[in-house]
BAMIDO-76073 format. One record per residue (C-alpha): x, y, z; residue number from 1. Coordinates in steps of 0.2 Angstrom, whole numbers. Example, Ala and Ser with C-alpha at 12.3 -4.5 7.8 and 13.67 -1.06 7.14 Angstrom:
62	-22	39	1
68	-5	36	2
end
This chain:
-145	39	-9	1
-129	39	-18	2
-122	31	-36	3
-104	30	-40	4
-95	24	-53	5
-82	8	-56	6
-68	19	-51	7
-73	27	-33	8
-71	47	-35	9
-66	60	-21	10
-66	78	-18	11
-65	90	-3	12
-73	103	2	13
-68	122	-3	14
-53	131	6	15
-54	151	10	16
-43	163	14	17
-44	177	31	18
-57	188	27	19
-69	197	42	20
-81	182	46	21
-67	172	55	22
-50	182	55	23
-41	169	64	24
-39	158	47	25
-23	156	41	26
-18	157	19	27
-14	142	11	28
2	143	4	29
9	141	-15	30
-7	140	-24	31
-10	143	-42	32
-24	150	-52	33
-31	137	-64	34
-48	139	-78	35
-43	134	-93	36
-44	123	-108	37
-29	117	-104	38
-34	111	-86	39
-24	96	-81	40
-34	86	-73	41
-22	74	-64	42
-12	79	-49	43
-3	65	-40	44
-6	47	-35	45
-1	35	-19	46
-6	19	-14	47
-21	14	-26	48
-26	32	-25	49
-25	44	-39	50
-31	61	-35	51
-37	73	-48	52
-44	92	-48	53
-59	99	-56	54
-66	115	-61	55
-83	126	-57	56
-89	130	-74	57
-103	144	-72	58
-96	152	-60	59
-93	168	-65	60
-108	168	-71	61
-117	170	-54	62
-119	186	-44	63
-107	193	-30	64
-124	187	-16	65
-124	170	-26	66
-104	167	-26	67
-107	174	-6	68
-120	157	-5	69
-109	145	-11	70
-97	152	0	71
-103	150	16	72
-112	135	12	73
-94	127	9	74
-86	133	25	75
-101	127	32	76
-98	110	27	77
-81	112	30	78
-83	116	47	79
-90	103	52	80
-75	90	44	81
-67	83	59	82
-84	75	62	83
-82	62	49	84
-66	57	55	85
-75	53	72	86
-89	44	65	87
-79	33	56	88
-67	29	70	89
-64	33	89	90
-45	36	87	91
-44	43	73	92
-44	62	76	93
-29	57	91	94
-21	46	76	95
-20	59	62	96
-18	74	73	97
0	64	79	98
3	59	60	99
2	77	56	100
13	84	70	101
25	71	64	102
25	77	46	103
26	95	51	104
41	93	62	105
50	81	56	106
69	84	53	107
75	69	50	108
82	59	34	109
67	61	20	110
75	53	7	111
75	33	17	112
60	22	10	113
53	23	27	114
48	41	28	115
42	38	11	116
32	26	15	117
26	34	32	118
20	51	19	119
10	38	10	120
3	29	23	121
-5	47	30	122
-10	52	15	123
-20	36	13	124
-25	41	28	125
-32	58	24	126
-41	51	8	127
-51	39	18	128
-55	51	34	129
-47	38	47	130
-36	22	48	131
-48	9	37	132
-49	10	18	133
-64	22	12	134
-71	9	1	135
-65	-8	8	136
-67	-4	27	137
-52	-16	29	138
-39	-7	39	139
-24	4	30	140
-8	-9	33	141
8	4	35	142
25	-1	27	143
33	4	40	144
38	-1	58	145
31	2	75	146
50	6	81	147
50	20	66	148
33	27	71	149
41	26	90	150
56	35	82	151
47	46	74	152
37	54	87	153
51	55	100	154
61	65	87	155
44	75	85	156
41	77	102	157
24	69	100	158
13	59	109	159
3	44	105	160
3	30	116	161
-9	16	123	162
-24	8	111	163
-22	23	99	164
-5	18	96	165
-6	-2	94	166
-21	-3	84	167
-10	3	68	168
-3	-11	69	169
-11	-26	77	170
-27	-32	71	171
-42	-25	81	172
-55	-15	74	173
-49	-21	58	174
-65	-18	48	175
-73	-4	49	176
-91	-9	41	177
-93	-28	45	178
-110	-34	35	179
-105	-53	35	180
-117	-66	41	181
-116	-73	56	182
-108	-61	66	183
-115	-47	78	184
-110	-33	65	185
-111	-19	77	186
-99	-25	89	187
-87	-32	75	188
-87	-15	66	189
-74	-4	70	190
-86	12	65	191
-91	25	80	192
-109	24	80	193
-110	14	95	194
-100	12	110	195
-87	-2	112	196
-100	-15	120	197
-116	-13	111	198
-123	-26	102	199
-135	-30	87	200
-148	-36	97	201
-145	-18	110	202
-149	-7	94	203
-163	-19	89	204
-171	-18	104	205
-170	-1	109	206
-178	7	91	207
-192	-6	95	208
-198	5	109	209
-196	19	98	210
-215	24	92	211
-216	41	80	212
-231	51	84	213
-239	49	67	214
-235	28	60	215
-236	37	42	216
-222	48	46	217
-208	38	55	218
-195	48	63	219
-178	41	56	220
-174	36	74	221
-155	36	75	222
-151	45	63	223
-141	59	72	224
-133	50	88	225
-120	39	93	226
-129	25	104	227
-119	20	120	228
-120	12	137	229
-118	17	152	230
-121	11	169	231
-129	-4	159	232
-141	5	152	233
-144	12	135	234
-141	30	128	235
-141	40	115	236
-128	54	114	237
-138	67	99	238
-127	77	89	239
-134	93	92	240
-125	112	99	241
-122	106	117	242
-121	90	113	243
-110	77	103	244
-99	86	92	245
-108	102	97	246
-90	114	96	247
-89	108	77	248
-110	112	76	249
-110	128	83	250
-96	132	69	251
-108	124	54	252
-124	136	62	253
-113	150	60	254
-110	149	45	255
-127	142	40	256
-133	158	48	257
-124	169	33	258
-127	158	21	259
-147	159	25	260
-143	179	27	261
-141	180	5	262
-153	165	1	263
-159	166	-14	264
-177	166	-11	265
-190	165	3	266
-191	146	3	267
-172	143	2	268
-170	151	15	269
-185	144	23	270
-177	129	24	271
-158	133	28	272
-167	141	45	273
-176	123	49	274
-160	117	45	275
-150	128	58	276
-165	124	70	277
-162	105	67	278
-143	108	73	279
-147	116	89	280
-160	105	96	281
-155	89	86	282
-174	85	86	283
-179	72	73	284
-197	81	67	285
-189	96	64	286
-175	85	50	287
-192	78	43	288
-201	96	42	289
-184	102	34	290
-182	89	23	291
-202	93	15	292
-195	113	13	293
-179	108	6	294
-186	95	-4	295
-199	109	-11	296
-186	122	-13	297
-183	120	-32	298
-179	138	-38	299
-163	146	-39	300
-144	145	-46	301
-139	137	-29	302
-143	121	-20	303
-134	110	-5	304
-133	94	4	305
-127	96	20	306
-131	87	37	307
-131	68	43	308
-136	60	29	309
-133	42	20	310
-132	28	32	311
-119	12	23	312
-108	16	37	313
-119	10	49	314
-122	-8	46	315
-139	-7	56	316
-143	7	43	317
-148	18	58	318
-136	32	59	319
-130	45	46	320
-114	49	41	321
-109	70	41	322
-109	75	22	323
-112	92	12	324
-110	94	-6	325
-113	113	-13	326
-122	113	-29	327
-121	127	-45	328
-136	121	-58	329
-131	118	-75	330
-146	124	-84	331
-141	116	-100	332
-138	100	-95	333
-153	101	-83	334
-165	108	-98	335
-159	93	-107	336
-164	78	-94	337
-177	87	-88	338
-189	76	-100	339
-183	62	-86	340
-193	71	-72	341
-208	77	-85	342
-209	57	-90	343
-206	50	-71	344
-225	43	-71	345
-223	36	-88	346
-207	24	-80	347
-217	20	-66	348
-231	15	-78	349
-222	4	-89	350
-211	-4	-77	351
-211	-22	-73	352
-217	-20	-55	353
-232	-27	-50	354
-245	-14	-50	355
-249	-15	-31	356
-230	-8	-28	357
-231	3	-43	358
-236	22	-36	359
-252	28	-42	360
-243	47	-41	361
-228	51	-44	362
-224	67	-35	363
-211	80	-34	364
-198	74	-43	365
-183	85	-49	366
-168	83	-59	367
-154	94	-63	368
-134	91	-68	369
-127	102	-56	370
-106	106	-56	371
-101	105	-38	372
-92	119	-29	373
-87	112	-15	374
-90	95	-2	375
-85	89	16	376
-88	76	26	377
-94	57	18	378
-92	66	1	379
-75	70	2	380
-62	66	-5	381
-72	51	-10	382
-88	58	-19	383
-104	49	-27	384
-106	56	-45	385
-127	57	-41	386
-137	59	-27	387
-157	57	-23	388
-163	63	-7	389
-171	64	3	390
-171	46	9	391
-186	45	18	392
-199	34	11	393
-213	43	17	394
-206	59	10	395
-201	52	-5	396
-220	48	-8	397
-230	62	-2	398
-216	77	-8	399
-204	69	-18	400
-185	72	-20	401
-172	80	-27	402
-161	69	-40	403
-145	78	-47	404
-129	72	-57	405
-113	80	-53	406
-108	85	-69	407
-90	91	-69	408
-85	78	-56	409
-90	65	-71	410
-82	75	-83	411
-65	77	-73	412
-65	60	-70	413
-69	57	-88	414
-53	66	-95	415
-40	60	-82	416
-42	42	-86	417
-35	31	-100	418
-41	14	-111	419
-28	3	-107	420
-37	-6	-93	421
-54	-8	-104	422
-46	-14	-120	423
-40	-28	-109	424
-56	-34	-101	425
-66	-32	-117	426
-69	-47	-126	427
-68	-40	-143	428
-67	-25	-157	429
-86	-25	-157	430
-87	-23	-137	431
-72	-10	-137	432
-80	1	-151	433
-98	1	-143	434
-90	7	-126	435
-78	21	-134	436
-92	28	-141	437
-108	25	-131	438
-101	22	-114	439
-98	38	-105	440
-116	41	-112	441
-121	27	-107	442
-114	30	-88	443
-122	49	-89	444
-141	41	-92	445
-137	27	-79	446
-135	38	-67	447
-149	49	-72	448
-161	33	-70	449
-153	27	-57	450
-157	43	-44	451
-171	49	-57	452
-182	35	-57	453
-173	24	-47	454
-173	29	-32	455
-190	38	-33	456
-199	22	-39	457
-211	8	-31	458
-221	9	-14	459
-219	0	3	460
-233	-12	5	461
-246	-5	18	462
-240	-9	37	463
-222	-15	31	464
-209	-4	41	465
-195	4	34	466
-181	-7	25	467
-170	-4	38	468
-179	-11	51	469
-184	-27	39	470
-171	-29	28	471
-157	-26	41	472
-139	-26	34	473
-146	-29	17	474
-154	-14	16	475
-142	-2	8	476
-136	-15	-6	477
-155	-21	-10	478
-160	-1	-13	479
-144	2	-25	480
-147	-15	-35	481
-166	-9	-36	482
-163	6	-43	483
-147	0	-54	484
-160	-12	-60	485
-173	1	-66	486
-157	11	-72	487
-153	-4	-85	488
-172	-8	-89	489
-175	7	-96	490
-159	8	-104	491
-163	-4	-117	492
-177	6	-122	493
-186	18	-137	494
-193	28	-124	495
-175	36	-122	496
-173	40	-140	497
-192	44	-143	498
-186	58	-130	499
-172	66	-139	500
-158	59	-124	501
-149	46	-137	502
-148	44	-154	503
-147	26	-156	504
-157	17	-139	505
-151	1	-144	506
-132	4	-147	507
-129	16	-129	508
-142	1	-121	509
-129	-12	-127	510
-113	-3	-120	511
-124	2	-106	512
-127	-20	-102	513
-107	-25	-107	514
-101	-12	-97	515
-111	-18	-82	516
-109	-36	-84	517
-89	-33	-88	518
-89	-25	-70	519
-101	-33	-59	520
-93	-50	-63	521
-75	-45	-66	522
-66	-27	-65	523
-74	-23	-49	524
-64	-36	-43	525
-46	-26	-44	526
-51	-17	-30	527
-51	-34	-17	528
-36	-41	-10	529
-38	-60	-16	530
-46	-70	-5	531
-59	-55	2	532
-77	-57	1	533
-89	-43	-6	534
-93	-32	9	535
-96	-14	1	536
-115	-13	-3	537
-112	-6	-21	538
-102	-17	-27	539
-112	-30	-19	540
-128	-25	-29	541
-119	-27	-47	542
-111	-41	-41	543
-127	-49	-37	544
-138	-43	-50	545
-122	-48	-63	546
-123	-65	-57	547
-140	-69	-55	548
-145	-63	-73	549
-130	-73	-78	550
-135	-90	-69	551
-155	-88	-76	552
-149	-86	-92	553
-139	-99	-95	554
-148	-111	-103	555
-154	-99	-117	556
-134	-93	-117	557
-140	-76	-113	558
-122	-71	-108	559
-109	-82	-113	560
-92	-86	-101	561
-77	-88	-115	562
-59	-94	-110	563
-46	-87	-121	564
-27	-88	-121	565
-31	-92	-101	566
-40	-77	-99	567
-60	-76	-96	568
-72	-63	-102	569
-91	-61	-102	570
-101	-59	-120	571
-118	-54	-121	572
-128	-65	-134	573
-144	-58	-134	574
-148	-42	-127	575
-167	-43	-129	576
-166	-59	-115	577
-156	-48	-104	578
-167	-34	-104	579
-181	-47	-98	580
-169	-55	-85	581
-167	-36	-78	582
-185	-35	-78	583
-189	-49	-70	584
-175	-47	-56	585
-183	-29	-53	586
-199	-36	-49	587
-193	-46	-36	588
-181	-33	-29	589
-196	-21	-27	590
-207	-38	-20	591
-195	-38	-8	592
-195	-21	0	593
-212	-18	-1	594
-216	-33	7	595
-201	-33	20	596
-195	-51	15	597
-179	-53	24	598
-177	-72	21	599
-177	-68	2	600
-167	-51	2	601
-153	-64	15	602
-154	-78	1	603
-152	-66	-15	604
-138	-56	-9	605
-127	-73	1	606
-132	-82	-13	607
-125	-71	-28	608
-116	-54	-20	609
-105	-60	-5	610
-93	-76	-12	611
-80	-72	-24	612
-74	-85	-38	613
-56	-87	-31	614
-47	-95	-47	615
-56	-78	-57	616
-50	-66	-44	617
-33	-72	-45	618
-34	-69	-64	619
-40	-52	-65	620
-27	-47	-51	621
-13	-54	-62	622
-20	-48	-80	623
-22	-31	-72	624
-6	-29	-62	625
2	-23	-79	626
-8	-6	-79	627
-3	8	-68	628
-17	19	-64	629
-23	17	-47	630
-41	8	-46	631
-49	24	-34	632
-48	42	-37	633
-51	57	-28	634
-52	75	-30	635
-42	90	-21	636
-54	107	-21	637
-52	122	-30	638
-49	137	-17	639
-62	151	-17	640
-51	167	-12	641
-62	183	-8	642
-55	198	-12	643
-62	212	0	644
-66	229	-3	645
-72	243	5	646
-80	240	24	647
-70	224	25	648
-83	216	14	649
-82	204	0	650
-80	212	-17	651
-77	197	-27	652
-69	179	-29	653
-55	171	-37	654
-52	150	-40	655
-35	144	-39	656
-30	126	-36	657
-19	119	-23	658
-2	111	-30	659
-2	93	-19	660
-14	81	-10	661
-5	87	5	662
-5	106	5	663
-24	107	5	664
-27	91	19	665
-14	101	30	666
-23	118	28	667
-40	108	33	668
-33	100	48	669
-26	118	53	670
-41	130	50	671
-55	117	51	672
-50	109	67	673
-68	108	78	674
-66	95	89	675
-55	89	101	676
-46	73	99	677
-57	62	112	678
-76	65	109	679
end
């Protein structure tokens, strides 16, 4: 499970230069050495993107065999890049492979507002891995004509005809991820987890045969296959070495191979061989048994993500999307929060629940603040900023799971951003002070609690099936609000300065409620065109859980509405209320999946996530329109270079950062090009 803040970050996965392990690669060109002080965090922007760089700090730090890790843990996950792109949409490797011929070869006029906007519209493209928005899932709209694409690739010599050339411009596929009601949502999502003519009711009852071998232990049926028809009948194409995607596999395994060749211990690499086993037969009991050795493999500098993973872009909840994120450990930072995971029980304890969904045992649960060195896939560039996996309930409750925070994705994001936008939406001196000061601290143990305890909190009820299966499209936005929710109950709370993380729990727990409230109800709202509804499960769960706190408490005046100057902002008059509000809405979040109650996970989320107040959108579009900054960021990666020595063999690393968005996307589509356009 993912968290992400307001403002959606990105990153990519790392580039490398020829070395012997693939001598086929080409450099990347003009790249500069960047680790300093003075880091500039801020690269470029385009559309309502601003993309940003980060650092690795600790890196040098590690040993040559440790640097080695990361390395080929990275080009593992690059490697396998080109999968997203299919995942997400069936033309879109045919659609940015044309774009990109186009951009190389073009000799034309570069100065006319078309080819500007034509540079924009592919980099958009690149940040969102295919043609629909990465966080909308509404279709990218170009500013330019289907004549001056036509134009274009004549004086390119390129090709892209038929569908894969309309749909840029017409309206099909227009959403990528269509949760609304009412609607068969696998046939009207443009996503390419299912062929063109399968229905809801198709994917329903195919997994309804589906019987795992021990009812304890469900497989996570779906999880690593594209589901099609053919001849009328049913089947499931699994990503596997010869099978779907298998040319861009057998490139991860590879890679995977080295990386488990200088693991750091016995159980690390353990796992990364059930992992390299899971990619070559596709079989889902051998994901489960890697999942138990990854999820026990806790020692070491190094750690990873890295296969088919979170499902939101399915809106079944079936199928994973392709993800990695390679992980250095903070051991500050982690030393710090490690009082999270040594009180885990105590939360469960003293939370709201009622104690037949509270865990007796709370098992297995790590935490660490981890600076990333590289991501691909569903991570990049648009990257969560904490992670708890793995997402099996089953697992979660017999093992445990791994929580991390990405610790120098929130810090770049931190220090490339300005106050402009917040001091407008505060409603006063008071609020503004609390959030300058106690905010990003605020968003740091939010995050912590949110994956911590979160995500490894409450039971299923015995017999209840797994959420996707009972709470169907809900799923993924009922499990964010329910962990969000123990994230802001404990927020509010002595326990958190009785354990040396704050130093006044009341004044981070009151930035911690304005900031949520200001966002759930209002600055999320910049990021929908006016007139949308809320279809991104995120931002449906703090729309949802803003609202409903905000309607049950209104006749105690728990969180006041205030018209000023024609402008509307949200003030918290009693804090204490809004604690138990949270409270009381965790308890029936967690009544909810453990007993499998569609009907009331369908009223709470139609109800109070899904509609938008029109006249309010309109206002928080104009009010915002005077600020410049983009609403989403992203990250370009720093560039591990090996240097090689004696034997062809790695002798050492440097880090230099890319100059543009465009120099590292192009260098990806040329060296980490796996697949074929058509899959």
């Amino acid at each position: 499970m993912k968290n992400t803040f307001f403002i959606a970050m990105a990153m990519c996965g790392l580039l490398f230069f020829s070395c012997k392990e693939n001598k086929d690669e080409k450099p990347l060109a003009q790249v500069e050495t960047v680790q300093s002080a003075d880091f500039d965090y801020n690269l470029e922007s385009f559309g309502d993107i601003k993309v940003l760089r980060y650092q690795i700090p600790g890196w040098e730090k590690l040993t040559l065999k440790e640097q080695k890790l990361v390395y080929y843990l990275t080009q593992a996950g690059l490697a396998g890049r080109d999968i997203m792109w299919d995942q997400n949409y069936r033309y879109n490797l045919t659609i940015r492979k044309a774009l990109e011929n186009v951009y190389t070869n073009y000799k034309g006029d570069k100065t006319t507002d078309d080819w500007k906007n034509f540079e924009t519209y592919l980099k958009r493209v690149w940040f969102s891995n295919g043609i629909h928005h990465h966080y909308s899932n509404e279709k990218l709209k170009p500013d330019f004509s289907s004549d001056y694409l036509k134009q274009l690739l004549t004086d390119t010599n390129t090709t892209l005809e038929g569908e894969a050339f309309d749909v840029i411009f017409n309206d099909k596929d227009s959403k990528k991820v269509n949760q609304a009601k009412g609607v068969d949502n696998v046939l009207e999502s443009a996503v390419n987890f299912y062929g063109p003519d399968v229905t809801n009711k198709d994917v329903e009852n195919f997994y309804s045969k589906k019987k795992s071998p021990d009812p304890k232990k469900p497989l996570s049926f779906g999880l690593n296959s594209k589901l099609v028809k053919e001849n009328g009948q049913l089947k499931e194409l699994v990503y596997k070495s010869g099978g779907l995607y298998g040319s861009a596999i057998d490139k991860i395994v590879e890679w995977l191979e080295k990386a488990q060749g200088v693991a750091e211990n016995k159980a690390q690499g353990d796992a990364l061989g059930l992992l390299i086993q899971y990619y070559k037969t596709g079989d889902l009991q051998t994901w489960d048994d890697y999942n138990v050795a990854w999820t026990g493999a806790t020692e070491g500098n190094i750690d990873y993500i890295n296969s088919f993973i979170e499902v939101y872009n399915d809106p079944l909840g079936y199928r994973g999307s392709y993800e990695t994120v390679i992980q250095i450990n903070d051991f500050d930072m982690s030393e710090k929060m490690a009082v999270l995971t040594e009180n885990a029980q105590w939360f469960e304890d003293n939370s709201p629940l009622m104690e037949e969904h509270k865990k007796d045992s709370v098992v297995g649960v790590t935490y660490k603040v981890v600076n990333v060195a590289g991501e691909a896939g569903d991570s990049s560039p648009s990257t969560p900023i904490g992670v708890n996996l793995p997402n099996a309930n089953w697992i979660r409750a017999a093992v445990g799971s791994k929580s991390v925070s990405l610790g120098n994705i929130i810090e770049a994001y931190n220090n490339a951003g300005s106050t402009g936008r917040l001091k407008e939406f505060v409603n006063d001196s008071t609020e503004l002070e609390l959030e300058e000061k106690y905010g990003q601290l605020a968003d740091k143990l939010h995050t912590a609690l949110h994956e911590v305890i979160g995500h490894a909190s409450g039971q299923l009820n015995p017999g209840v099936g797994e959420t996707k299966e009972t709470l169907k499209t809900y799923a993924s936005t009922l499990e964010e609000g329910r962990a969000d929710l123990v994230g802001l109950y404990y927020l509010y709370n002595p326990k958190l300065q009785e354990l040396g993380l704050v130093d006044d729990w009341k004044k981070v727990g009151m930035a911690a409620y304005d900031g949520y409230i200001r966002n759930g109800l209002m600055t999320q709202l910049i990021r929908l065109n006016l007139g949308d509804n809320v279809e991104e499960a995120h931002m449906r769960n703090r729309q949802w859980v803003s609202a409903w706190v905000f309607e049950k408490g209104k006749a105690d005046n728990v969180i006041e509405k205030i018209t000023r100057d024609g402008k509307t902002y949200y003030n918290i008059n009693d804090y204490e209320k809004l604690h138990e509000l949270f409270g009381q809405l965790l308890r029936e979040t967690q009544r909810i999946k453990s007993e499998g109650d569609y009907a009331a996970v369908e009223k709470l989320v139609e109800t109070y996530g899904v509609k938008v107040d029109q006249n309010l959108h309109k206002e928080i579009l104009e009010r915002n329109k005077q600020f410049t900054s983009a609403p989403y960021s992203g990250f370009v990666n720093p560039v591990l270079v090996p240097k090689m020595g004696a034997n062809d063999e790695i002798e050492s690393f440097t880090i230099e950062q890319p100059k543009t968005f465009a120099e590292q996307m192009m260098f990806y589509s040329k060296n980490y090009s796996n697949l074929p356009a058509t899959n």
